[in-house]
C-alpha positions, 0 to 999 in steps of 0.5 A: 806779352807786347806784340812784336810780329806785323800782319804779313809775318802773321800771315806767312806763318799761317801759309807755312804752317799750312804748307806743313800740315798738309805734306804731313797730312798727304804723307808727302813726309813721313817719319821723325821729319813729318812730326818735326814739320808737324810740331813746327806748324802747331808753333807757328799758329800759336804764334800768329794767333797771339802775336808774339814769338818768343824768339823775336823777344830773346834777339829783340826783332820787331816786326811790328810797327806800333 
């Protein structure tokens, strides 16, 4: 897996994925949508850790610039 996401989009991810946890968290959304949100920040962390988003992959989006 080559990197193909830059520092901000790491970043911002990170931020969302935060944003996501706690209104689950806090019980701001609850329900199918609450997990759907849930199960959305795991995604996003994975991805910002190691750098690479499969789906930048399968449309050949680069946000990194080497």
């Amino acid at each position: 897996m080559k990197r193909n996401m830059s520092n901000l989009d790491r970043l911002i991810r990170v931020v969302v994925a935060a944003v996501f946890a706690y209104l689950y968290f806090s019980g701001v959304v609850t329900g199918v949508l609450g997990v759907i949100l849930l199960v959305l920040a795991v995604v996003f962390l994975l991805t910002s850790v190691v750098s690479f988003c499969p789906l930048y992959a399968l449309f050949k989006i680069k946000t990194y610039k080497a």
